[in-house]
N, C-alpha and C positions, 0 to 999 in steps of 0.2 A: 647456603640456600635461602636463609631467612632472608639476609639483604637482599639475592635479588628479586624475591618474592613481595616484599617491600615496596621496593624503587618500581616494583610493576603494575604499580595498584595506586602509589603514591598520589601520580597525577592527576585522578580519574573525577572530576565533578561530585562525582555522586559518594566518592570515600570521604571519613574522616579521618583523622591521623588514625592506621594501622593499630597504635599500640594505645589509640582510648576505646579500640572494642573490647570492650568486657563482658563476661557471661556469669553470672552467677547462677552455683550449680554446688550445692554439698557444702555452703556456706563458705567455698574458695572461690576465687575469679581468678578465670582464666584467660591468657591473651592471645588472640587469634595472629599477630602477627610480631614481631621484634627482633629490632636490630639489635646487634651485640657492635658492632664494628665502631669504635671507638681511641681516638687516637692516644697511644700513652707517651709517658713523659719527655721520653729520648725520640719521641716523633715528632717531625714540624706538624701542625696543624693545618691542612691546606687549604683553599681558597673553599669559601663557603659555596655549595653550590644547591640550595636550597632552593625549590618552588616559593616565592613571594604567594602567601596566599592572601586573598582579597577578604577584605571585612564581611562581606556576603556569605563566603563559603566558614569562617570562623565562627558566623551566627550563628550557620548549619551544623556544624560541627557541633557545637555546644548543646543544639538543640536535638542533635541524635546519640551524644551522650544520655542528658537527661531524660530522656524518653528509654533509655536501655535500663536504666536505674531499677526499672520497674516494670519492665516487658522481656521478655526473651526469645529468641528463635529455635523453632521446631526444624527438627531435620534428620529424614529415615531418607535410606537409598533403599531401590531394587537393583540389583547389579543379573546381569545376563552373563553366565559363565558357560562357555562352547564345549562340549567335549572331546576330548582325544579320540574317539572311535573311531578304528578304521573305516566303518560304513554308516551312512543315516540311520536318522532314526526310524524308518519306518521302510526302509528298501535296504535292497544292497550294494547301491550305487557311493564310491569312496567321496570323499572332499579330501582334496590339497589345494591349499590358499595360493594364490595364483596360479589356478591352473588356467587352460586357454577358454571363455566363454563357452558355455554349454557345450562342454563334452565330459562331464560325471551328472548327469541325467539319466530320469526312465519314467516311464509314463506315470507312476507315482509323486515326482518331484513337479512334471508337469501339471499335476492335478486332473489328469484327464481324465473322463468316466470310466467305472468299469474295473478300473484297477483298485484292490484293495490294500489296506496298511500292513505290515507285520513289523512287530515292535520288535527290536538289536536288544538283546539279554544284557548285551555292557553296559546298555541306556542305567538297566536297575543295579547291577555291581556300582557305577559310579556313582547312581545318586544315594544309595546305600552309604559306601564309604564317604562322601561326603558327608550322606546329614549327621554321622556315627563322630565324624572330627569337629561338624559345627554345634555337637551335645545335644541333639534334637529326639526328640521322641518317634519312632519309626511308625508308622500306621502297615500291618501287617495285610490287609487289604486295603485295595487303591482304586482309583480309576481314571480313565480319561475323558475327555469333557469336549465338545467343540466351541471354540469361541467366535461368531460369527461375527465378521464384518467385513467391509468390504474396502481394498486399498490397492493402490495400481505396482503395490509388488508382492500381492497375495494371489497364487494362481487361484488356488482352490475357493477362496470366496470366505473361508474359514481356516484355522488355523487348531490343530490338537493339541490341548492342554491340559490343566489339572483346576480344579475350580473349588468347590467344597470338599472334597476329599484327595487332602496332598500324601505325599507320601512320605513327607516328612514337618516336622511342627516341633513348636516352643522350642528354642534352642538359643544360644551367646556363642559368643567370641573374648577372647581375651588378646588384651594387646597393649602394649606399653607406648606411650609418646614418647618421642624424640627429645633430648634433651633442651635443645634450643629452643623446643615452645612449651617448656616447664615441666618435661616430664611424666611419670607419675602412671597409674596402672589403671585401663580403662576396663569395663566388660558391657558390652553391648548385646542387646536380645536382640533375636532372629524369631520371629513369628507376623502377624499381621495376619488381614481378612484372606491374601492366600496365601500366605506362607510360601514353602518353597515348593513350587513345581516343578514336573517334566513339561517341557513344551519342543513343539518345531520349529526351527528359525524360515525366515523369508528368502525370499531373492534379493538380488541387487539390480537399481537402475544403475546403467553409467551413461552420464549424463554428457553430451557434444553441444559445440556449436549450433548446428540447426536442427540436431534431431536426438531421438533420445531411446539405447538401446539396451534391452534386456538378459541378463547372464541367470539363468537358474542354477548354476550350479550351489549357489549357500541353500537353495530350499529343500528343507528337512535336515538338515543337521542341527542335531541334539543339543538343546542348551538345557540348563538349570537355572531358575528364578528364587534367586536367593531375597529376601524383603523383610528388614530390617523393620527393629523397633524404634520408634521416632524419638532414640533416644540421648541422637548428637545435638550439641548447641552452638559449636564452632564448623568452619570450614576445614581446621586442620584436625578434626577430632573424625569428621566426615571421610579426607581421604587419607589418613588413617586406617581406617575402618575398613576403607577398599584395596589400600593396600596390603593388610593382612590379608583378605582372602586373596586377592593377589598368592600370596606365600603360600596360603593354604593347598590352592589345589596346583600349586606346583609340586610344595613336598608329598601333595599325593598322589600325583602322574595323572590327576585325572582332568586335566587341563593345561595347556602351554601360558595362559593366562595373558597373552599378548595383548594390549588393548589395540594396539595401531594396524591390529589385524583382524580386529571385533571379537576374538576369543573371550574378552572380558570387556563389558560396557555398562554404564552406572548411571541409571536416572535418577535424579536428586528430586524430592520432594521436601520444599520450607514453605513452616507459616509463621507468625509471630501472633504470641498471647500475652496477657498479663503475667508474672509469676505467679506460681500458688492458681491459676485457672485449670482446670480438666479442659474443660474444652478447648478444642484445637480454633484457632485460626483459619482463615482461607486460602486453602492451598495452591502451590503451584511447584511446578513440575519443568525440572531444567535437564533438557537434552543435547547431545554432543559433545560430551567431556572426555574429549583423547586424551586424558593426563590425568594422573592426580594432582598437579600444580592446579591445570585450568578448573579443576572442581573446585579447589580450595578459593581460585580467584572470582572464579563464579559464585558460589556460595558468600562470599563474604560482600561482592558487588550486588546480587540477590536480596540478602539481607538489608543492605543498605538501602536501595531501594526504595522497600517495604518498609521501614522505618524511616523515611522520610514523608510518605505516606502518610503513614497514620500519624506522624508527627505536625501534620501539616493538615488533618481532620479530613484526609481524602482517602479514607481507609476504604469507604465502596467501593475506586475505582480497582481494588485487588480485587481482581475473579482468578476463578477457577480456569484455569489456562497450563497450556505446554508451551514454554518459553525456549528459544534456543540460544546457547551462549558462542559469540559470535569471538572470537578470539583477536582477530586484529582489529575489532573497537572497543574489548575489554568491554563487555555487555552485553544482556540479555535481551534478545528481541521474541515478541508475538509471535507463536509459531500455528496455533488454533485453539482453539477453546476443548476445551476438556472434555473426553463424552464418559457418561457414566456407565453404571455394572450395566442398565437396562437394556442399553445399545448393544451388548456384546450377544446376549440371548443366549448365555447358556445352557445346553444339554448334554447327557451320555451319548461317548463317542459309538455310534452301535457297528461299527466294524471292529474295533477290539475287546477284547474279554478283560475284566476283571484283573488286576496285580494283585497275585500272592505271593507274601514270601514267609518263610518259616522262621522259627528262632533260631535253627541249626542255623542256616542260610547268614543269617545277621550275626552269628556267633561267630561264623567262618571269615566274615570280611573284618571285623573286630579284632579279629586274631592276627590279621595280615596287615592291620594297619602300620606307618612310619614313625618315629618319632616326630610329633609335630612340634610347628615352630614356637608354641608358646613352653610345651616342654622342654625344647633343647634351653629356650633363655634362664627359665629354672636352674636347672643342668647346669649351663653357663655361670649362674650367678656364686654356685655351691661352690663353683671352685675356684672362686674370690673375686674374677674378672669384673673390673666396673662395667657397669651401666652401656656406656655408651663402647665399649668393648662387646658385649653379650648382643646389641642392638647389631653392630657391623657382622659380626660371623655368625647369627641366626637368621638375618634375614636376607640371607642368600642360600638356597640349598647347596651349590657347587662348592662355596668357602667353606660353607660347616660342612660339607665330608669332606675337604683338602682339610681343616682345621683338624677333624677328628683321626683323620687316619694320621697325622702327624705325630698328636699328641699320642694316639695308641702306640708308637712304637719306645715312648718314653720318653718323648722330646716336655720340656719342661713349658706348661702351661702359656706362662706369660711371658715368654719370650716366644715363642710359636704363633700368640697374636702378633706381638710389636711387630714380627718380620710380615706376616699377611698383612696387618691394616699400614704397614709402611713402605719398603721396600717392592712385593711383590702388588700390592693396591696401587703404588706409582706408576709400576711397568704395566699395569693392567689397562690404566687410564690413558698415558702416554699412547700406547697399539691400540685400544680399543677392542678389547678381547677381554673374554671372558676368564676365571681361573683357570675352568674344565680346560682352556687351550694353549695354555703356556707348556714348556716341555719339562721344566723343573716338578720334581714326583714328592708327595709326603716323604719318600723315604729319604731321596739328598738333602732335604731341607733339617729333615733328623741330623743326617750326620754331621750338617753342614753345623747348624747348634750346639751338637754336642762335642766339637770341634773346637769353636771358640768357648763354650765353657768351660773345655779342660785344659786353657789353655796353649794349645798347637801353633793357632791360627789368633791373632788380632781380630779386632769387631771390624776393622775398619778395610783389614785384608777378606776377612769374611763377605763382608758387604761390594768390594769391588770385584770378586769371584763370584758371589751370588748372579748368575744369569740365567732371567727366568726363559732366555729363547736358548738354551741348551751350548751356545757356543763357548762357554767358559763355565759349567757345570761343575768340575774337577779341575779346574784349573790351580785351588788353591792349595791341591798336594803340590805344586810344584814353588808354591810361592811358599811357603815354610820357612819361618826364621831358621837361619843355618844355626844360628846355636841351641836349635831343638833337635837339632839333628845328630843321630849317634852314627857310630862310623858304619854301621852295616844297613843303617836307611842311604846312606849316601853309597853303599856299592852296589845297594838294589836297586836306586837312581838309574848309576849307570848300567844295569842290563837293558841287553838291546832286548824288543820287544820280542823275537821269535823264543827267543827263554821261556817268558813266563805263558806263550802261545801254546808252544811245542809240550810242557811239560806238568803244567795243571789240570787240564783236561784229563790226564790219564790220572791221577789224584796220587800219588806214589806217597809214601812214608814221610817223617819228618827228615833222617839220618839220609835219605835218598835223597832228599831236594835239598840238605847242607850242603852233600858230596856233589852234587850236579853242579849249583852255585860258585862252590868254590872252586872248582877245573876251571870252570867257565870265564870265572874274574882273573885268575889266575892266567889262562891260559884264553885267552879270547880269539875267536875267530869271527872273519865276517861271512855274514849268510844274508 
């Protein structure tokens, strides 16, 4: 992934070589992008295919080094996470992601007068158990806020939010980097001027040739604005960061977290300051990042940018701006200038009342919560698994419970990974399916290990029986070296299948099913 993350950024005017961004941060430098792929010694070395870079861009280069030397990039996300509720947030009209244009509407999602809000109780279980996994301090009373302004896919003219009193505050995340960009154990604060709110989402335009049509169906379903401490300095530390919550409100069902389906979306905020400055830089704000690759290349093409800039004593022309990053020209382009808190005109939302919730209340969702993915990698690492073993079966929910249930029946740790992160991660990739969809169960894959560990079966007859589509599941009792075989596995071989049909189900004695076997082999009939 690093290579071609690399190679995608390589060409780009405005980059310097990848692996001279450096960040200094806890007196270690970190590097935002590197290749491993290197030919070794029993390999030809093949035809150089190297970008010829111009004396120009080497000046640049060198001059957006030394300018990093002693400046570094600011960089907090707000990420918008959609909730699973069967009905809005504020009616009880459902959302299903493509369903057919305005037909999960009601005069509340259209904004029409006269109709009033009533707030989905799952709105608060969810944003509860979330802020409880992202370690946030709960505000026991809430409230909601109108935020006004005015946009051509805002019916209402205003949008319900959470403004000086959220309902949840001060909170981190925990998360470990990848090993290919060094590693190492991050924890990022979750607070900011608003912290994490409830809010409503908007409509969608969809946009034609000559005319331009509108779908209500996304307005009012419930998001949560989760907004980060401006505490990343890399683009890979950034998604990152959005990946974990990715994880997060999977492992807690209280999102699919899809981003290609805007259940989860992340606007990047970067400045650049001197090191050792409090004060921040002047910001800007990068939207449309369907990926976490594209945030990482945004972010890192963003930075760059900006430090050419101030490198170049044209640090005024950075304003305050929403930039949007444009993917097939790998850059950021002018989206509008930025409007501040004053524009929005905050007030109490005076159609709803007041959020209370109790301590019992909080105690109860607390109680319900999952193991989360920074706990399961713990968990993982206790029972020896490297690093980059602990990274592949925690940060997927389906693999760690196929992982868990596996190992629960006795299967021996690290062989239970090798065969997931090899074997069945091939056949995964190969079909493009998920674990949850293959037919092979925790419990064959027990037996199947505990099979070749004792000997039965070879690793290599193991592996070509192993079928994660069910059609040679058991196939490798029939492939069994014969010389493991004693002479009464070889006469129960040959019973015909209505024997052991006909006669187990009724569960008869041990001396009953000798006697039955033996007429039987002895004396065979066909049925």
């Amino acid at each position: 992934m690093a290579l071609a993350l690399f190679r995608s950024i390589q060409s780009h005017p405005l980059f310097p070589s990848p692996t001279l961004l450096f960040t200094k941060r806890n007196a270690i430098f970190y590097c935002t992008m590197k290749s491993t792929d290197a030919p070794t010694a029993k390999q030809e070395r093949p035809p150089s295919t190297q970008i010829k870079v111009s004396p120009q861009m080497q000046a640049k280069t060198k001059t957006i080094d030394k300018f990093m030397k002693d400046n570094e990039a600011i960089i907090g996300l707000e990420t918008h996470v959609q909730l699973s509720t069967i009905t809005k947030a504020f009616c009880g009209c459902p959302y299903n992601y493509g369903a057919q244009p305005n037909t999960t509407i009601c005069p509340v999602c259209m904004g029409l007068p006269g109709d009033l809000p009533v707030l989905n109780s799952k709105v608060i279980d969810f944003a509860v158990k979330l802020g409880l996994a992202l370690n946030c301090k709960l505000s026991l009373n809430s409230k909601f806020d109108r935020k006004q302004y005015f946009y051509p896919d805002l019916p209402k003219g205003y949008q319900i939010s959470q403004f000086d009193v959220p309902i949840a505050t001060a909170g981190y995340i925990d998360l470990d980097l990848p090993l290919e960009f060094g590693g190492g154990h991050r924890r990022f604060g979750i607070t900011g001027f608003t912290w994490k709110r409830m809010q409503e989402s908007y409509f969608i335009q969809i946009m034609a040739l000559t005319q331009r049509k509108v779908d209500l169906n996304r307005a009012g379903v419930p998001l949560l604005e989760i907004v980060s401490e401006p505490d990343m300095r890399t683009g890979i530390e950034a998604a990152e960061y959005a990946a974990e919550l990715q994880r997060l409100v999977r492992f807690l069902g209280v999102s699919n977290g899809n981003m290609q389906e805007g259940s989860l979306r992340c606007d990047v905020n970067i400045s650049i300051r001197p090191i050792g400055q409090l004060e921040f830089g002047t910001k800007v704000e990068i939207k449309n990042l369907n990926s976490f690759s594209s945030m990482n290349r945004a972010i890192d093409f963003e930075i760059s940018r900006q430090t050419v800039l101030h490198s170049q004593g044209q640090g005024d022309q950075i304003v305050q701006e929403t930039r949007l990053w444009e993917e097939g020209a790998q850059k950021t382009v002018t989206m509008r200038k930025k409007e501040g808190l004053a524009d929005y005109r905050y007030f109490p939302e005076p159609d709803l009342p007041e959020v209370i919730i109790t301590e019992e209340f909080v105690d109860t969702i607390r109680n319900s919560l999952p193991e989360l993915p920074e706990m399961k990698r713990r968990r993982y690492e206790k029972m020896g698994l490297s690093m980059q073993d602990v990274l592949f079966l925690a940060n997927d929910t389906n693999v760690a419970d196929f992982f868990d249930a596996t190992i629960a029946r006795g299967a021996d740790v690290k062989q239970t990974a090798n065969w997931i992160m090899g074997d069945i991660a091939a056949y995964m990739k190969n079909e493009q399916i998920s674990i949850d969809e293959i037919k092979l169960t925790p419990e064959e894959l027990d037996v199947l290990i505990a099979t070749i560990k004792g000997g039965t079966i070879s690793g290599k007859i193991g592996k070509e029986s192993n079928s994660c589509d069910g059609t040679n599941r058991i196939a490798w009792h029939k492939d069994l070296d014969n010389d493991n075989q004693s002479e009464e596995m070889r006469a129960v071989d040959c019973l015909p299948p209505w024997c052991v049909e006909n006669v187990f189900p009724e569960g008869p004695g041990v001396e009953v099913l000798l006697t039955f076997f033996t007429v039987r082999l002895v004396n065979p009939r066909n049925e």
